[in-house]
C-alpha positions as CSV (number, residue, x, y, z in Angstrom):
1,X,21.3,-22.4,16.8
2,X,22.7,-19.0,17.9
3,X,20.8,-16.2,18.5
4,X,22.5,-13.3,18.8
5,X,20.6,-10.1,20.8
6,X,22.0,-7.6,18.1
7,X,20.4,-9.7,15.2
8,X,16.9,-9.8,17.0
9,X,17.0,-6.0,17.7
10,X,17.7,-5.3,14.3
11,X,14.6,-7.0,13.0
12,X,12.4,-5.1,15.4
13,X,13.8,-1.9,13.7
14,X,11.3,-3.1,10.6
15,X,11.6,-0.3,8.2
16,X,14.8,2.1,7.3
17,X,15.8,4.7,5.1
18,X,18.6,4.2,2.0
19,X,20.4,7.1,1.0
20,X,22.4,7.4,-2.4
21,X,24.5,10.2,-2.5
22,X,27.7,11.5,-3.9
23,X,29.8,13.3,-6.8
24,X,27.0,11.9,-8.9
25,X,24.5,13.2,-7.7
26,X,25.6,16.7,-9.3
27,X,25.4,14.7,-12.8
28,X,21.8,13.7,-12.2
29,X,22.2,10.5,-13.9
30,X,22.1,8.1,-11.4
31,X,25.1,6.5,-9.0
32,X,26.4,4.7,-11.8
33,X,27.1,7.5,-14.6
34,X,31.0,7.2,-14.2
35,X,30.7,3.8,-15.6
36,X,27.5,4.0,-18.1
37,X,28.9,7.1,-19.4
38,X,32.5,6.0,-19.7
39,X,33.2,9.7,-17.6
40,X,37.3,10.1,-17.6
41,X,39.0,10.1,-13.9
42,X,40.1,13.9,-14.7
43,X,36.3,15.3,-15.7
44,X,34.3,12.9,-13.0
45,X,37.2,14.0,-10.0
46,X,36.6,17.8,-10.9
47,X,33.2,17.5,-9.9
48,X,34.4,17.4,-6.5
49,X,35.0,21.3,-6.9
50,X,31.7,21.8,-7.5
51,X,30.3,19.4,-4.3
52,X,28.7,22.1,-1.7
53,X,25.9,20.5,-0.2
54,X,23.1,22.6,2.1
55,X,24.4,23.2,5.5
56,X,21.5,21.6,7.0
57,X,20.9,18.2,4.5
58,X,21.7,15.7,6.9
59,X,19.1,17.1,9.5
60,X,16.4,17.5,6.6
61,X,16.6,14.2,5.7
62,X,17.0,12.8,9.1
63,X,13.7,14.9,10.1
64,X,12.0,13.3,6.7
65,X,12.9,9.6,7.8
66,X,11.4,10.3,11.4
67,X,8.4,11.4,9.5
68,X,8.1,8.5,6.9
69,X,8.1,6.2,10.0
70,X,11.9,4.9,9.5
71,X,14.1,3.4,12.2
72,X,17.3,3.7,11.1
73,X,19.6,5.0,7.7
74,X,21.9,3.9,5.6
75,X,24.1,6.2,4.2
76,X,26.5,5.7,1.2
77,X,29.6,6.6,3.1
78,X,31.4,5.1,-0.7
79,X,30.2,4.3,-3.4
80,X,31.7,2.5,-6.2
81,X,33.1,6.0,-7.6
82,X,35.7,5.6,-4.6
83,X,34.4,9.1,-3.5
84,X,34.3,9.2,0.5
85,X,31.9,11.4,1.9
86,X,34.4,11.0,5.5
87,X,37.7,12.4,6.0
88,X,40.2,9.6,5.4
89,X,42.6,10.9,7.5
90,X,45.6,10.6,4.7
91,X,44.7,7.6,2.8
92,X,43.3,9.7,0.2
93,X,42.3,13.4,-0.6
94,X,39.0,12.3,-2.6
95,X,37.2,13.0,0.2
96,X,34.6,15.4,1.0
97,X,36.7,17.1,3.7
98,X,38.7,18.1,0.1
99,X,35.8,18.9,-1.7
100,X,34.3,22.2,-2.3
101,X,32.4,22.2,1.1
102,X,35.7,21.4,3.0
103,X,32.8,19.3,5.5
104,X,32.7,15.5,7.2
105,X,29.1,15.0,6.0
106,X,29.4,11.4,7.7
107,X,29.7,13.3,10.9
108,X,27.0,15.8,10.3
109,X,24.7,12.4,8.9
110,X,25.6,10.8,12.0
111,X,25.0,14.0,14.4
112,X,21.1,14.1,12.6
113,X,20.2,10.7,13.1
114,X,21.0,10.7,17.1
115,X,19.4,14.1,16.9
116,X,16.1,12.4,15.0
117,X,15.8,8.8,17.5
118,X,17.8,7.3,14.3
119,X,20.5,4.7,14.0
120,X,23.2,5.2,11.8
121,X,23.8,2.4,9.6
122,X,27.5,3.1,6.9
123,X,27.0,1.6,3.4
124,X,30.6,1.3,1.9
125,X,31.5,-0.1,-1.3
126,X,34.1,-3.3,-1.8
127,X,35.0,-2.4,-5.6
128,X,36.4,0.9,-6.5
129,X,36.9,3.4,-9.5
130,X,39.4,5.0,-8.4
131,X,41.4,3.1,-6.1
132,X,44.4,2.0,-8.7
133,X,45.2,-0.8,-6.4
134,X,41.9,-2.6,-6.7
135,X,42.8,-3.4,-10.4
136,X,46.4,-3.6,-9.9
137,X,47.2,-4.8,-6.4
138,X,44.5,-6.8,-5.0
139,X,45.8,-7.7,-1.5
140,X,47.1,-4.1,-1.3
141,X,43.7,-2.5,-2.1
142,X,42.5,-5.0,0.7
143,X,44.4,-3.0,3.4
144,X,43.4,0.1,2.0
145,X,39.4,-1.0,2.5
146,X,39.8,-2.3,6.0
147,X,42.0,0.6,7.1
148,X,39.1,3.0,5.5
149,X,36.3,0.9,7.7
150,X,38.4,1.4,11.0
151,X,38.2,4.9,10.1
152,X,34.4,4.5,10.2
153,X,34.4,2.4,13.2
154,X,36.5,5.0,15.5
155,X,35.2,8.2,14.4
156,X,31.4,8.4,14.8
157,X,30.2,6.6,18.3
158,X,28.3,3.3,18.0
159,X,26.7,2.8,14.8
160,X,24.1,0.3,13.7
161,X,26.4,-1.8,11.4
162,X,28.0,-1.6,7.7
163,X,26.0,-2.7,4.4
164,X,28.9,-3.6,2.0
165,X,28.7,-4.0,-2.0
166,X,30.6,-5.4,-4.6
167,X,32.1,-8.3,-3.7
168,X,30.4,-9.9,-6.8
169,X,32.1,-7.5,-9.2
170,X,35.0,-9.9,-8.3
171,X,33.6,-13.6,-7.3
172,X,36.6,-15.6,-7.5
173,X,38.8,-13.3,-5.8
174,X,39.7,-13.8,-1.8
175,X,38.2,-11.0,-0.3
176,X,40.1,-11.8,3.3
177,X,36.7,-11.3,4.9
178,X,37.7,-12.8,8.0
179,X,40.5,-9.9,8.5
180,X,37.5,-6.9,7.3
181,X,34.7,-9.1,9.8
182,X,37.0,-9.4,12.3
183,X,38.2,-5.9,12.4
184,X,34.5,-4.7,13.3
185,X,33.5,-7.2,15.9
186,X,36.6,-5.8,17.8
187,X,35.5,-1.9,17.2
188,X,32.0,-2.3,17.0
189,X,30.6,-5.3,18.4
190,X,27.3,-4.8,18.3
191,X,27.1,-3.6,14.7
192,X,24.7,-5.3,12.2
193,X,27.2,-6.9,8.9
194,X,25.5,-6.8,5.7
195,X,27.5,-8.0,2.2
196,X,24.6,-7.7,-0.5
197,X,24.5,-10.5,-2.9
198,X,23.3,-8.5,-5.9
199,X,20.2,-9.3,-8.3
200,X,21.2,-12.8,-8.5
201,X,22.0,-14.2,-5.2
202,X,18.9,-12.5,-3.2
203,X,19.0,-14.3,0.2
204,X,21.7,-16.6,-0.1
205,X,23.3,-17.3,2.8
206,X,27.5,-15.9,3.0
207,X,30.1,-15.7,5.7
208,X,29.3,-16.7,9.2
209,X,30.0,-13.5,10.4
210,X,27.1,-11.7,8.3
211,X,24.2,-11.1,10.1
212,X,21.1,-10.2,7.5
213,X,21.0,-11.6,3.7
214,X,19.6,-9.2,0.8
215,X,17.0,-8.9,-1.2
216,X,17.7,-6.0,-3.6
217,X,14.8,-5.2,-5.6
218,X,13.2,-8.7,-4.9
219,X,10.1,-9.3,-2.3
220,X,11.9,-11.3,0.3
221,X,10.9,-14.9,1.0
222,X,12.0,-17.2,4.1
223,X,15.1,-18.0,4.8
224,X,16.7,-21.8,4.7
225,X,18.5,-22.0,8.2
226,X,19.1,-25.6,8.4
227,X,22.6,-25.8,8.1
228,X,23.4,-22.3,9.3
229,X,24.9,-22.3,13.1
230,X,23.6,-19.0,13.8
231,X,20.1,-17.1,13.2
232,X,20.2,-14.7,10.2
233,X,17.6,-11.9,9.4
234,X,16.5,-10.5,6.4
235,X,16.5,-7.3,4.5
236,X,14.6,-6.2,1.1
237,X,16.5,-2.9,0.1
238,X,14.0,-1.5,-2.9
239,X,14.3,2.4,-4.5
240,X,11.6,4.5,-5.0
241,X,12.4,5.0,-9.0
242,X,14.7,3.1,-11.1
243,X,17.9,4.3,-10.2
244,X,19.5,4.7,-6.7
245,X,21.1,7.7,-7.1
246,X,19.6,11.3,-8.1
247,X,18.5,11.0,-11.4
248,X,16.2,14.1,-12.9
249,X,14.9,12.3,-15.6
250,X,13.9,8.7,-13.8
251,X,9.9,9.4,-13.7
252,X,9.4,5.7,-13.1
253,X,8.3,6.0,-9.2
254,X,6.3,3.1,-7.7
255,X,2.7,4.0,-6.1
256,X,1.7,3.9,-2.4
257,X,0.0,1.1,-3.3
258,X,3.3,-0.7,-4.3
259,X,5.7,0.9,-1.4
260,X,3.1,0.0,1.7
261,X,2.6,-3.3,0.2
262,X,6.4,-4.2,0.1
263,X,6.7,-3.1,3.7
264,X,4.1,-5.5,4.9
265,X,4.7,-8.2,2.6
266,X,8.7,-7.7,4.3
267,X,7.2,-7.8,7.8
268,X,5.3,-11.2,6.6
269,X,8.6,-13.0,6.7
270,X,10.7,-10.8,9.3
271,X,12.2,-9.1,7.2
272,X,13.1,-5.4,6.8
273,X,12.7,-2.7,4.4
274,X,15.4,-0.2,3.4
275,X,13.8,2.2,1.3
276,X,16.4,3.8,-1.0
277,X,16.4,7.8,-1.8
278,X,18.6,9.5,-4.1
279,X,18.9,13.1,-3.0
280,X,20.2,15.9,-5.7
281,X,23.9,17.5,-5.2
282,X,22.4,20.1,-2.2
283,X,22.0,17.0,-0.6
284,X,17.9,17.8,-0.2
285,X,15.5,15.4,-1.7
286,X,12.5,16.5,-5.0
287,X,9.3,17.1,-3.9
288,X,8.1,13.7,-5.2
289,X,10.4,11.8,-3.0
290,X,9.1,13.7,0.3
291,X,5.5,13.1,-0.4
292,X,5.7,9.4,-1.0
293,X,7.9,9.4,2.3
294,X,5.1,10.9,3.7
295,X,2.1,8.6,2.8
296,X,4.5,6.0,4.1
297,X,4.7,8.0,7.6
298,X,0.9,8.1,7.7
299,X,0.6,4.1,7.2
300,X,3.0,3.6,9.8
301,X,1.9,6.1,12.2
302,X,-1.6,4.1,12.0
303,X,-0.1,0.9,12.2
304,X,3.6,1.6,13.7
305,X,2.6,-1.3,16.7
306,X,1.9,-3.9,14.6
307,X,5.4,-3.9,12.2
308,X,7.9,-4.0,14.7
309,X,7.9,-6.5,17.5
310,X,5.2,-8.8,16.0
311,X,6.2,-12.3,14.3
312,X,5.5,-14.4,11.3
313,X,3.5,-17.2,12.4
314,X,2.2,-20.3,10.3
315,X,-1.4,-19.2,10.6
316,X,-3.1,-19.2,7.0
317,X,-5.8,-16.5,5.6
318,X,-7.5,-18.5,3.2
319,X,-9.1,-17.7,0.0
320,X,-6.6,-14.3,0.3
321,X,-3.4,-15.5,-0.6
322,X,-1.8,-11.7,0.1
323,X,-3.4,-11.4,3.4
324,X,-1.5,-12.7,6.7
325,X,-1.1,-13.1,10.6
326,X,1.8,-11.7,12.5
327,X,2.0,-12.6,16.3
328,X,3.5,-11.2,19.4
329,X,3.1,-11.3,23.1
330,X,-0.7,-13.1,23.1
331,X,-1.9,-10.4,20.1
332,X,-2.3,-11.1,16.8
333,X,-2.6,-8.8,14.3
334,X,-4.3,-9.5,10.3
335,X,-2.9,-7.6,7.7
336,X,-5.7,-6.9,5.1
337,X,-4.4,-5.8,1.6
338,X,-6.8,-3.6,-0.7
339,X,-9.9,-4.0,1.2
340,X,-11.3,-1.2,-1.0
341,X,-13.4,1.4,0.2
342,X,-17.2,1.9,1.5
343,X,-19.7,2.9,-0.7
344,X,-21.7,5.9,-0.2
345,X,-25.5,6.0,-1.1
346,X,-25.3,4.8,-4.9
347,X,-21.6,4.8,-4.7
348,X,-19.7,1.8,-4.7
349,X,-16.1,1.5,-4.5
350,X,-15.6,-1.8,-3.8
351,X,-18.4,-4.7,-4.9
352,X,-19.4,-7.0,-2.2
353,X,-17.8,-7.7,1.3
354,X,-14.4,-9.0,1.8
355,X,-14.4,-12.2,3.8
356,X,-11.3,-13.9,4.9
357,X,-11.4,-16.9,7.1
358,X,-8.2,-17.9,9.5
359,X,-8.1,-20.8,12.5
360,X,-6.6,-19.9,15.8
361,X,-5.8,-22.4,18.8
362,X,-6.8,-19.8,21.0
363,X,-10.0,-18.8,22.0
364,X,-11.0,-15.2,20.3
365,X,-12.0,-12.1,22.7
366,X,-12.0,-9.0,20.3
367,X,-11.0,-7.9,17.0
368,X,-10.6,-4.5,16.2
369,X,-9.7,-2.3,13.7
370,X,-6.5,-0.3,14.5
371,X,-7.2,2.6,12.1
372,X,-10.4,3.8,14.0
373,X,-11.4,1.8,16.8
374,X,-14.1,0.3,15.5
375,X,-15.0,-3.7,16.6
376,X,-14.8,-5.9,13.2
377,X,-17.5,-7.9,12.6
378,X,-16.3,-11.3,12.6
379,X,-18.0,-14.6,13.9
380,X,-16.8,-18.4,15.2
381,X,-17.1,-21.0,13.2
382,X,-15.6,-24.9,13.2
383,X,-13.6,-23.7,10.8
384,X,-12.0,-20.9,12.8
385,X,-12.6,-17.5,12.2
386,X,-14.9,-15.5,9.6
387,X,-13.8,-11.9,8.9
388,X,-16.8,-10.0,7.3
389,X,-16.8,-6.2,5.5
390,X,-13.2,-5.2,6.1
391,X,-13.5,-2.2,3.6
392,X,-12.3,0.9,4.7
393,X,-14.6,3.6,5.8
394,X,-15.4,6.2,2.8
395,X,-13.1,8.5,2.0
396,X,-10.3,6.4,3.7
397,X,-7.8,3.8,1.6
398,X,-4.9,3.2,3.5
399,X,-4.4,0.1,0.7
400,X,-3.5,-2.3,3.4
401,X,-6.1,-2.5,7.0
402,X,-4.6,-4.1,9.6
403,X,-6.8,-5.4,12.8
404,X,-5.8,-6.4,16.2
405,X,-6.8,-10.0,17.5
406,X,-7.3,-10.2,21.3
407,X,-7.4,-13.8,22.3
């Protein structure tokens, strides 16, 4: 089986930042309120007049991802609106570079993220709104696409790859993707390729040439290589509400609780996390979004060692079917989820002691906590290892503990 070095690096990256954001983001409705709404072409293009966003969005939200812990972003250079927020050097003049703010806000996105330690990762849409040749001429809108994503591969330095969309708006259709694959290995070779199967498909395997399946919206689970020639990673792309783009009225946000847990349960099985944000037409993101971003960056500022390089192994946590093992380099490293908290005097927070039990083939040196320090009280037994009172100490819930095993 192949293994190729860009593949591998991209799985260290472990955790990234999604970004949603276009014309609709002025309707604040959601990235799909052309289509839901049944806008007209002449009212949903006219919002391009109104499309100014803050001279410093791209480094805002660059700085936030730094903050929340991310590696990378991916921004939605397209969307399905056919909106661009790149000049298209002629192909079209819906384009940001024709919008109100007369900007390249790919280039300013792209300027942040090497500015922030971030790698720029290009969503870009395979089905189009506006394009008239994607209903009407199907080869014709083909040449169009790949002669937009040449654009993107010439203009902005190395990126980190392209994360397309659509392709099952149109399943029986011959997408050429040998001609659009093809195209980017000989412009950027080292870019990640991402086509995302949709709700249906998560993790099905596609064209040789992709390099990560998809999980939208869907915990990821392992992958069947068998019959693949070539080592595939893994990507669970997840939004902090409902919708993906801006919506003011989507109060449906997951907890904490649910956002740390989908990273670790994606580290479990290699895979990554691409948290999605939607930000309003300024381009800044609401209050909400920042703070969750935040307790994000303070579980992976803790823990930031043991989510990247680290591997799944086969090592079972019994009698905690959540709980799991990661291994790198001679450490391992036990990911406890909602431990609870130490009680206080009369206070309890958590009844009894949380007790997992795992078996190493190695002998066991030291087990320590990673949030404080502290030594965990464990002890040997034939049946491996018993891990005793793994609640946080009071007045800390991090909702998932993670200790380091020397051996």
């Amino acid at each position: 089986m192949i293994i190729e070095k860009r593949v591998k690096e991209f799985e260290a990256l472990g955790f990234g930042m999604f970004v949603h954001f276009g014309l609709y983001s002025i309707l604040e409705k959601g990235e799909w309120s052309k289509h839901i709404y049944r806008i007209s072409d002449s009212e949903y293009e006219g919002l391009a007049q109104q499309f100014e966003p803050s001279a410093d969005w791209a480094d805002r939200l660059a700085a936030t991802a730094s903050q929340a812990g991310c590696r990378y972003i991916t921004l939605t250079t397209r969307h399905h609106d056919g909106f661009s927020l790149y000049g298209t050097d002629g192909l079209s003049d819906y384009d940001a570079p024709h919008s109100k703010c007369g900007r390249d806000l790919v280039a300013e996105f792209v300027d942040a993220c090497r500015k922030n330690g971030l790698l720029p990762f290009f969503y870009h849409t395979l089905l189009d709104w506006h394009e008239k040749s994607y209903a009407e001429d199907f080869p014709a809108y083909l040449k169009y696409l790949r002669k937009s994503i040449e654009i993107l591969c010439t203009k902005y330095g190395r990126i980190g790859g392209f994360w397309f969309d659509g392709k099952w708006d149109k399943p029986k259709e011959d997408w050429e993707e040998d001609e659009l694959y093809s195209l980017i290995r000989r412009l950027q070779p080292d870019a990640i390729i991402v086509n995302n199967t949709g709700l249906h498909e998560r993790g099905a395997l596609g064209h040789i040439e992709l390099d990560s399946v998809t999980f939208e919206r869907g915990r990821p689970q392992p992958i069947n290589l068998k019959d693949s020639p070539k080592y595939i990673a893994s990507e669970m792309c997840q939004t902090l509400g409902d919708t993906w783009g801006y919506s003011a009225n989507d109060l449906n946000y997951k907890s904490p609780d649910t956002l740390i847990s989908d990273l670790c349960i994606c580290r479990k099985y290699g895979a990554n996390l691409l948290l999605n944000v939607g930000p309003q037409a300024d381009g800044l993101l609401r209050p909400l979004d920042t703070e969750l971003l935040r307790c994000m960056g303070k579980w992976v500022g803790v823990y930031d060692e043991a989510i990247h390089a680290p591997r799944p192994t086969d090592i079972t946590v019994e009698n905690r079917p959540e709980d799991f093992i990661l291994g790198s380099n001679g450490r391992y490293y036990l990911f406890c989820h909602r431990p609870g908290m130490s009680g206080d005097g009369n206070v309890v927070m958590s009844a009894g002691d949380m007790l997992c039990r795992f078996a190493l083939n190695q002998e066991v040196k030291e087990i320590t906590w990673m949030d404080n320090g502290e030594k965990a009280d464990y002890r040997l037994s034939d049946g491996g290892v018993e891990l005793k009172a793994a609640h946080f100490p009071y007045g800390t819930n991090l909702i998932v503990r993670v200790a380091e095993i020397k051996v």
